[in-house]
KOLMAR-930210 format. One record per residue (C-alpha): residue in one letter; x, y, z; residue number from 1. Coordinates in steps of 0.2 Angstrom, whole numbers, plus 5000, padded with zeros to 4 digits. Layout:
# KOLMAR-930210
atom aa = A; px = X; py = Y; pz = Z; i = NUM
...
# end
This chain:
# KOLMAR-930210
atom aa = X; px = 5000; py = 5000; pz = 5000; i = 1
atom aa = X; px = 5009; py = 5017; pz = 4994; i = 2
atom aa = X; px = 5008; py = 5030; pz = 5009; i = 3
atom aa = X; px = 4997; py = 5041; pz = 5002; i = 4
atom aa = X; px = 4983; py = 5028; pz = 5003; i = 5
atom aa = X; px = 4987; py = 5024; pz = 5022; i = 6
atom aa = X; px = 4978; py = 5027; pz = 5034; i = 7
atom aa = X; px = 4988; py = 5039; pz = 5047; i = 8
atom aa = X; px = 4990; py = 5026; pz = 5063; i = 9
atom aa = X; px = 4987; py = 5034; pz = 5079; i = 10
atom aa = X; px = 5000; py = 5034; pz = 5092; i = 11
atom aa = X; px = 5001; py = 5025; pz = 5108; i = 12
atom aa = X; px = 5005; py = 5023; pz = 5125; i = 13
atom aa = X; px = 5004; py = 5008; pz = 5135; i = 14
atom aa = X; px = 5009; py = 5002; pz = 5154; i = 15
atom aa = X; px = 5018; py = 4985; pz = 5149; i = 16
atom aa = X; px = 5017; py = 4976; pz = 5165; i = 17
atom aa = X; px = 5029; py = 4962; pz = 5167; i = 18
atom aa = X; px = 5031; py = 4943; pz = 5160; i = 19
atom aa = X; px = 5015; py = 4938; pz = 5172; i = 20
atom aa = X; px = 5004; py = 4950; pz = 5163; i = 21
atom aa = X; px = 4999; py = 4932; pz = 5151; i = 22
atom aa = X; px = 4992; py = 4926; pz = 5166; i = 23
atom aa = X; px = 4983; py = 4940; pz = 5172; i = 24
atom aa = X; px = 4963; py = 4938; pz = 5170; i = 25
atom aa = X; px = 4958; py = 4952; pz = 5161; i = 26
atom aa = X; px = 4973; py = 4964; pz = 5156; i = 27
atom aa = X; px = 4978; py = 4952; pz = 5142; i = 28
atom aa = X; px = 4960; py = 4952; pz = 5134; i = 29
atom aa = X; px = 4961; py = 4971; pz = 5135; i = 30
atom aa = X; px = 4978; py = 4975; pz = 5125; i = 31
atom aa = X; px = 4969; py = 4960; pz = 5111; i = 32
atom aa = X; px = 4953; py = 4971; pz = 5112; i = 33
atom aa = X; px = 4963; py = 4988; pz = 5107; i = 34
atom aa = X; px = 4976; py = 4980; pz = 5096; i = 35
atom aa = X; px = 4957; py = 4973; pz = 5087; i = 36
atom aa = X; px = 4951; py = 4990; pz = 5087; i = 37
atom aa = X; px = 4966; py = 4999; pz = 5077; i = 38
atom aa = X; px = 4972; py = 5000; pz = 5056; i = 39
atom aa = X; px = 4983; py = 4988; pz = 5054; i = 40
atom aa = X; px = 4999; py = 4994; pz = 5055; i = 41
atom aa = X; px = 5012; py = 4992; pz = 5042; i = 42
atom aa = X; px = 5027; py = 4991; pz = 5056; i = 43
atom aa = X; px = 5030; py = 4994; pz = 5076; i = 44
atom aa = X; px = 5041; py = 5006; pz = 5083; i = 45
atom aa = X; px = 5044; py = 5003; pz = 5101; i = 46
atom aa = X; px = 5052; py = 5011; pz = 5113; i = 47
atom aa = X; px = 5051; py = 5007; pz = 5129; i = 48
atom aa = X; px = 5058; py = 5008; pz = 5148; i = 49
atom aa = X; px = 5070; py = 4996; pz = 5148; i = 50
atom aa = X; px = 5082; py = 5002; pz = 5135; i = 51
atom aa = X; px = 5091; py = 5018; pz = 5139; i = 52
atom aa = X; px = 5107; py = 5019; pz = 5128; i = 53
atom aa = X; px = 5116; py = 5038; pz = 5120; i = 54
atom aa = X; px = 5118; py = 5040; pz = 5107; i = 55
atom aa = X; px = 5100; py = 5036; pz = 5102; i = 56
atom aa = X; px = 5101; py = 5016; pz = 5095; i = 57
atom aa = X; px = 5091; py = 5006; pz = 5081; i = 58
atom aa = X; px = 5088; py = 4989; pz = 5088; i = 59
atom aa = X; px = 5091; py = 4973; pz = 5077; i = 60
atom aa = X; px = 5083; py = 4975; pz = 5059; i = 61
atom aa = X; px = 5081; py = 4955; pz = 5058; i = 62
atom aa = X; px = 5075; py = 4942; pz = 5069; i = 63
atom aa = X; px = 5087; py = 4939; pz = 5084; i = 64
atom aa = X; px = 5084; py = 4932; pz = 5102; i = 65
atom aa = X; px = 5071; py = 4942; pz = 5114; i = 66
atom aa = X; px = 5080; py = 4951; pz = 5131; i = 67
atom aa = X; px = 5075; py = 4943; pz = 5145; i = 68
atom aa = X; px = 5079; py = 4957; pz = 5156; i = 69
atom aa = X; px = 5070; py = 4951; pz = 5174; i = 70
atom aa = X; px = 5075; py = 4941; pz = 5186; i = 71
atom aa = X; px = 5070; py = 4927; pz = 5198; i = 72
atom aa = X; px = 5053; py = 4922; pz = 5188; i = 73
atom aa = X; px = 5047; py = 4906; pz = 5184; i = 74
atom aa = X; px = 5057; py = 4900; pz = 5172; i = 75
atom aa = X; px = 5044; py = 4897; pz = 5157; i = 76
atom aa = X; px = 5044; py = 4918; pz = 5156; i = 77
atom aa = X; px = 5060; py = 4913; pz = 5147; i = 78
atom aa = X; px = 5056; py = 4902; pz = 5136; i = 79
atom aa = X; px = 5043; py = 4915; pz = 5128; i = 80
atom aa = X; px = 5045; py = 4918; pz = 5109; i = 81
atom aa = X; px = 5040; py = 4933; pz = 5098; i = 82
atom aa = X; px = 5050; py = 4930; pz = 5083; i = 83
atom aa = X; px = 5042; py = 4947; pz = 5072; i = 84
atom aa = X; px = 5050; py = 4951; pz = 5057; i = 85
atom aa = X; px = 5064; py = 4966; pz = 5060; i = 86
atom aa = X; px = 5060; py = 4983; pz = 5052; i = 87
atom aa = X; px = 5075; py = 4987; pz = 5041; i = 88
atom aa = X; px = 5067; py = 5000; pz = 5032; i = 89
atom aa = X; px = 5060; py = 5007; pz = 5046; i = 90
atom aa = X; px = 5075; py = 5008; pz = 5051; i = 91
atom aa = X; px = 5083; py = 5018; pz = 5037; i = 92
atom aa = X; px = 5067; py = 5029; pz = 5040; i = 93
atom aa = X; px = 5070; py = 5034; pz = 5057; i = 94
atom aa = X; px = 5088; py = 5036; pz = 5052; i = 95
atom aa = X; px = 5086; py = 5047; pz = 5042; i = 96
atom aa = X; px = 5071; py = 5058; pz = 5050; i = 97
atom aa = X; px = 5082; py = 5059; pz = 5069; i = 98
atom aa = X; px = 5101; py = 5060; pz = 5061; i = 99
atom aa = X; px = 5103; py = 5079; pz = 5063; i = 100
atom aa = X; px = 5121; py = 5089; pz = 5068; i = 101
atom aa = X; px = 5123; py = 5085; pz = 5088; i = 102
atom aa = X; px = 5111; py = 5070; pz = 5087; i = 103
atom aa = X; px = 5118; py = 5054; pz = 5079; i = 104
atom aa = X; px = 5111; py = 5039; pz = 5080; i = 105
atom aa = X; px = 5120; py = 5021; pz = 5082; i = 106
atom aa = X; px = 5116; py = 5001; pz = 5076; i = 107
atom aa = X; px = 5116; py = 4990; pz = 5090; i = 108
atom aa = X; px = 5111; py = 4975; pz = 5078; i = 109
atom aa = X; px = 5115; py = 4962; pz = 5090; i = 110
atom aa = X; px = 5099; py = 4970; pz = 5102; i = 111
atom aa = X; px = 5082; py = 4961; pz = 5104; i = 112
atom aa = X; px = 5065; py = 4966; pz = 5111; i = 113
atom aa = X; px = 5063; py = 4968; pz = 5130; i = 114
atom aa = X; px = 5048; py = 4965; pz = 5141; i = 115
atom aa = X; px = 5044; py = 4981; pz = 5139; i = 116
atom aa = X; px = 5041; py = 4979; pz = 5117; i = 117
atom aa = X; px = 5037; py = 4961; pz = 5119; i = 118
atom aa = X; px = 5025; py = 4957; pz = 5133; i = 119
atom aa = X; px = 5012; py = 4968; pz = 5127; i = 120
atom aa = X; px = 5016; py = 4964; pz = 5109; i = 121
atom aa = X; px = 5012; py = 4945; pz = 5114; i = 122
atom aa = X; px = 4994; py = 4950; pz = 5116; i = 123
atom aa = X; px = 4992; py = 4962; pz = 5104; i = 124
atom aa = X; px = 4998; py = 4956; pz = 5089; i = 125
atom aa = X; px = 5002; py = 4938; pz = 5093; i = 126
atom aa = X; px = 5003; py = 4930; pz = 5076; i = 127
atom aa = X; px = 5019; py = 4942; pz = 5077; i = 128
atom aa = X; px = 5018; py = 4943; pz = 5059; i = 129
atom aa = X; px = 5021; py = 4962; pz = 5060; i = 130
atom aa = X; px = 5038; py = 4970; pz = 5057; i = 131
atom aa = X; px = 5046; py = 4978; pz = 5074; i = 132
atom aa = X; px = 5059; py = 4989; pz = 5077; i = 133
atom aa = X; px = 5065; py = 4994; pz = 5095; i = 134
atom aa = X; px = 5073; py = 5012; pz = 5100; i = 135
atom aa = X; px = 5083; py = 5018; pz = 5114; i = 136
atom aa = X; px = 5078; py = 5033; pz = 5125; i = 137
atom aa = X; px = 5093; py = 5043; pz = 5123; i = 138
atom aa = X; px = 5087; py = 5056; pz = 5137; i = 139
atom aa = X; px = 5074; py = 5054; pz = 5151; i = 140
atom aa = X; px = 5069; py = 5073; pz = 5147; i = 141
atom aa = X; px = 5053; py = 5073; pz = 5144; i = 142
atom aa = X; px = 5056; py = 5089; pz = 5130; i = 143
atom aa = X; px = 5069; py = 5081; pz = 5121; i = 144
atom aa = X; px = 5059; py = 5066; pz = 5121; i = 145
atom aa = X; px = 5044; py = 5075; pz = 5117; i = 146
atom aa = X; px = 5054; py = 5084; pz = 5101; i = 147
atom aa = X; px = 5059; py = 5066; pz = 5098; i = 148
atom aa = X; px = 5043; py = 5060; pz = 5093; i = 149
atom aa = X; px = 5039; py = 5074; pz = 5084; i = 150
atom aa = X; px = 5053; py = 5070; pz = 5070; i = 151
atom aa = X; px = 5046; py = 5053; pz = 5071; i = 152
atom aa = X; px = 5028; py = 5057; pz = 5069; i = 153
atom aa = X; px = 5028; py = 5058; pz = 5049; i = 154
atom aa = X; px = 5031; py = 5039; pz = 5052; i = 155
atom aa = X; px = 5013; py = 5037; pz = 5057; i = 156
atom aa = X; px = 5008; py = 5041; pz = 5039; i = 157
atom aa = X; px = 5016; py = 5027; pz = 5034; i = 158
atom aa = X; px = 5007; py = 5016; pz = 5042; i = 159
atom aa = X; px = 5017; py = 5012; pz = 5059; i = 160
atom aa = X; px = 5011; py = 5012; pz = 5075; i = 161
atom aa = X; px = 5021; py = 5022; pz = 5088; i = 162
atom aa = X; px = 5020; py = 5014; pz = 5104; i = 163
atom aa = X; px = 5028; py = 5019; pz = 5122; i = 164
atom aa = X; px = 5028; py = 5008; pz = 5134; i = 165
atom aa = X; px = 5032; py = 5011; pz = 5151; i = 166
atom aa = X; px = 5021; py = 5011; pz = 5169; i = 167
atom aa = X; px = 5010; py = 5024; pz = 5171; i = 168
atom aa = X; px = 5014; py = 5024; pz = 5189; i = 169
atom aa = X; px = 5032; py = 5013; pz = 5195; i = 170
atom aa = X; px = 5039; py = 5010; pz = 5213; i = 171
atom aa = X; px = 5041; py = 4992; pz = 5216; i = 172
atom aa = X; px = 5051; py = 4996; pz = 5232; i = 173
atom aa = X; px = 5036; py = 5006; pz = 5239; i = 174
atom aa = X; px = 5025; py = 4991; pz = 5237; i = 175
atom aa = X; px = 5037; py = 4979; pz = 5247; i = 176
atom aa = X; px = 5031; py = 4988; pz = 5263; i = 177
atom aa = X; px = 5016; py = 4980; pz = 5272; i = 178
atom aa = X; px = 4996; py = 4986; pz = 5268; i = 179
atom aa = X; px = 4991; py = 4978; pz = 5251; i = 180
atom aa = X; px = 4975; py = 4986; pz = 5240; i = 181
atom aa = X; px = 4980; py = 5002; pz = 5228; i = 182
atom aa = X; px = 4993; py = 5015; pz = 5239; i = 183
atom aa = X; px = 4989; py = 5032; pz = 5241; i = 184
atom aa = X; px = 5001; py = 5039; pz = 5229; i = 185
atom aa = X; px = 4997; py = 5024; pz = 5215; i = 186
atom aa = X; px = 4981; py = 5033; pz = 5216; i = 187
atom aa = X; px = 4983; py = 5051; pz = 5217; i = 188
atom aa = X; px = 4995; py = 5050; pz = 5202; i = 189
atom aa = X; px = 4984; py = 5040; pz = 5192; i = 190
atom aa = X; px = 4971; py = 5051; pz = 5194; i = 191
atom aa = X; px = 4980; py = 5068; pz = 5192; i = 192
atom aa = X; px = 4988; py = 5061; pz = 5174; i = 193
atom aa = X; px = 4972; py = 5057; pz = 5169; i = 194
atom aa = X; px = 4965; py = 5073; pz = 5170; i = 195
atom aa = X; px = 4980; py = 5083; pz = 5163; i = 196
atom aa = X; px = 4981; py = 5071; pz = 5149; i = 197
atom aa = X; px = 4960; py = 5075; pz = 5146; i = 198
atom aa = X; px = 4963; py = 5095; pz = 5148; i = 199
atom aa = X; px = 4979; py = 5092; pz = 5139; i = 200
atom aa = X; px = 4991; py = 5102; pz = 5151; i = 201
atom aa = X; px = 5008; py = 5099; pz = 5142; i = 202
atom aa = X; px = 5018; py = 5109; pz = 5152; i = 203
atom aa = X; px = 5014; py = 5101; pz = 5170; i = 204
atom aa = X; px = 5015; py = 5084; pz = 5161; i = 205
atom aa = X; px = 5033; py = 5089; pz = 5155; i = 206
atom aa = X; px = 5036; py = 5096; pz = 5174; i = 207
atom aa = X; px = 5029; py = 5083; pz = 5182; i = 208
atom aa = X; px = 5039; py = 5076; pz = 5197; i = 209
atom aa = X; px = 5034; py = 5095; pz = 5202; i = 210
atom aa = X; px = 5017; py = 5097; pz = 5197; i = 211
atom aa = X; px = 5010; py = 5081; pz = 5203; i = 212
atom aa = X; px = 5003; py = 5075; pz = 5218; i = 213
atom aa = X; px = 5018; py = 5060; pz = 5226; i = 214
atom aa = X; px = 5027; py = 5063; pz = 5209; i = 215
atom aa = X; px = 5044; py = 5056; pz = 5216; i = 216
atom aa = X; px = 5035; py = 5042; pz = 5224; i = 217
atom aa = X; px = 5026; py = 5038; pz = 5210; i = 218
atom aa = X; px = 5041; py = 5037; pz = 5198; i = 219
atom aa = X; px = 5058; py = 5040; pz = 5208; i = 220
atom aa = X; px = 5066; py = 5035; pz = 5194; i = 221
atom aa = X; px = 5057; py = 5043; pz = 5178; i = 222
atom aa = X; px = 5062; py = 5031; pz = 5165; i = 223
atom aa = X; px = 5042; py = 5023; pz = 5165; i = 224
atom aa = X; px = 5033; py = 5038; pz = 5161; i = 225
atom aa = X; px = 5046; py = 5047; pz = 5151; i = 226
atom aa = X; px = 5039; py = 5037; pz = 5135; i = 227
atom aa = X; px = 5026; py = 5044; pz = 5135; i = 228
atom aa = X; px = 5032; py = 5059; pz = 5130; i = 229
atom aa = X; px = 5040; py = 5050; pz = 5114; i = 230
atom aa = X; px = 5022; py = 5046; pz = 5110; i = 231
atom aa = X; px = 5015; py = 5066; pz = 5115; i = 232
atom aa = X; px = 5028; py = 5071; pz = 5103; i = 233
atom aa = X; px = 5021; py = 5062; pz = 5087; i = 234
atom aa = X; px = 5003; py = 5065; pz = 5092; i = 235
atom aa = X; px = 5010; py = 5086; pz = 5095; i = 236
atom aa = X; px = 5016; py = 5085; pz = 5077; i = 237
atom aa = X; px = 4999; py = 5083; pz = 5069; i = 238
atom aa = X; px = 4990; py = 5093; pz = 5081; i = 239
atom aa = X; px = 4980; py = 5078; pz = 5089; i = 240
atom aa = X; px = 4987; py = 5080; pz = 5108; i = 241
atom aa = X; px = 4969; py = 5087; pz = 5112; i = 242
atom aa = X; px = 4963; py = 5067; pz = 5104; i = 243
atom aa = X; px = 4969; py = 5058; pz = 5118; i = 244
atom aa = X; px = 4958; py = 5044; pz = 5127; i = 245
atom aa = X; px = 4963; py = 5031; pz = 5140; i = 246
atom aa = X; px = 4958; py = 5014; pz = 5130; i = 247
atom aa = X; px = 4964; py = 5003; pz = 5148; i = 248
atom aa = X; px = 4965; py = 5010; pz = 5165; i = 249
atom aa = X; px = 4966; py = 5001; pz = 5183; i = 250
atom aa = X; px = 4978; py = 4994; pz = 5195; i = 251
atom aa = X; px = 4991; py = 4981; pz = 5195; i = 252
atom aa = X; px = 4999; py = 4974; pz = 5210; i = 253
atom aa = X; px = 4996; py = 4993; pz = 5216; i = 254
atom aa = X; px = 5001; py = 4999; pz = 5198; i = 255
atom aa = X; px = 4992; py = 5010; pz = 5188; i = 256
atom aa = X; px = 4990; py = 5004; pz = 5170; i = 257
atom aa = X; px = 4983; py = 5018; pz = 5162; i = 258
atom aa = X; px = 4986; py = 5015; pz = 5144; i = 259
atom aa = X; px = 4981; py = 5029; pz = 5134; i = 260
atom aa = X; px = 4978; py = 5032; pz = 5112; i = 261
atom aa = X; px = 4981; py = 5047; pz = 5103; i = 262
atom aa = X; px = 4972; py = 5048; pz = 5085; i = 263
# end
């Protein structure tokens, strides 16, 4: 399909969860039912929590290992499979869309999806018939990743799905202390995000470890929400940041799973 007849794809961002997602009762159901709901993309460009790298890095353009990047899990979590196509014209795309002077961008060919591209992509597209390709985070500013996804957003007409995937909220140590049920700060962040996404309050999102209620507890390292900005950035470009909806929310062990669709 040439790119003018494609239909633009909107942009996404998800809370990924972690390799027990597939045996969670409903969240699985609930990536398949948006996945079902979107265009078919022509390709997937992740970017995700769990690769920070500077320079800003291409992942593998062909089919290699997954990165099982967790740690004392059951051990069928690592004999999970999602062996997509790799993206090498994607690639050259996003090359040649991010390369600018004082922004390079690397190979790392040798790097495989993470948890954080390939849980959800398990349940969203499991036939994993679809090409993905995998980007570092070469900042955790949420500006410069925001201007990221705006060099990126031309992608989106043609035909690639955009997708950050982080945690809307993110403190496993907090949830180690005794109390069980949603805590406090899960809750009140949850609930803040959501309405500054809805009123679509950039600059307290882009500020938010300052604007929002338990900010630094909810995220006291910032590498789970920063994606989202990647995907605020390519939905800025086209003037849809005002089309936002949450598609999933919720809690997960305490989490908030706030998923949310621009486009």
């Amino acid at each position: 399909m040439s790119a003018a007849a494609q239909e633009r794809m909107p942009a996404l961002y998800l809370s990924h969860g972690a390799p027990p997602l597939a045996d969670d009762p409903i969240w699985p159901g609930q990536l398949a039912a948006w996945s079902a709901a979107l265009p078919r993309p022509r390709a997937v460009l992740v970017v995700s929590a769990h690769w920070e790298e500077a320079p800003l890095a291409l992942g593998a353009t062909r089919t290699v290992p997954l990165v099982y990047d967790f740690w004392g899990f059951p051990e069928h979590y690592y004999q999970v499979r999602y062996d997509a196509p790799g993206a090498p014209e994607l690639a050259e795309s996003v090359r040649k869309l991010l390369r600018a002077p004082g922004m390079p961008v690397q190979d790392v060919p040798e790097r495989g999806l993470d948890h954080g591209a390939y849980v959800p992509l398990v349940e969203m597209f499991p036939e994993a018939d679809i090409p993905v390709l995998q980007v570092s985070m070469p900042t955790l500013d949420p500006a410069r990743l925001m201007e990221i996804g705006r060099k990126l957003a031309p992608l989106r007409d043609e035909g690639v799905l955009i997708v950050g995937s982080g945690f809307f909220t993110h403190n496993l140590a907090a949830l180690r202390h005794p109390g069980g049920g949603v805590p406090s700060w899960s809750a009140e962040f949850d609930d803040w995000g959501r309405r500054v996404l809805e009123a679509g309050e950039v600059d307290a999102l882009l500020d938010f470890t300052h604007t929002s209620p338990a900010g630094r507890l909810a995220h006291p390292r910032t590498e789970h929400f920063a994606p989202l900005f990647v995907t605020m950035g390519a939905a800025d470009a086209v003037g849809e940041l005002g089309e936002q909806r949450s598609v999933i929310d919720g809690f997960w062990m305490g989490l908030a799973k706030r998923s949310v669709q621009f486009g």
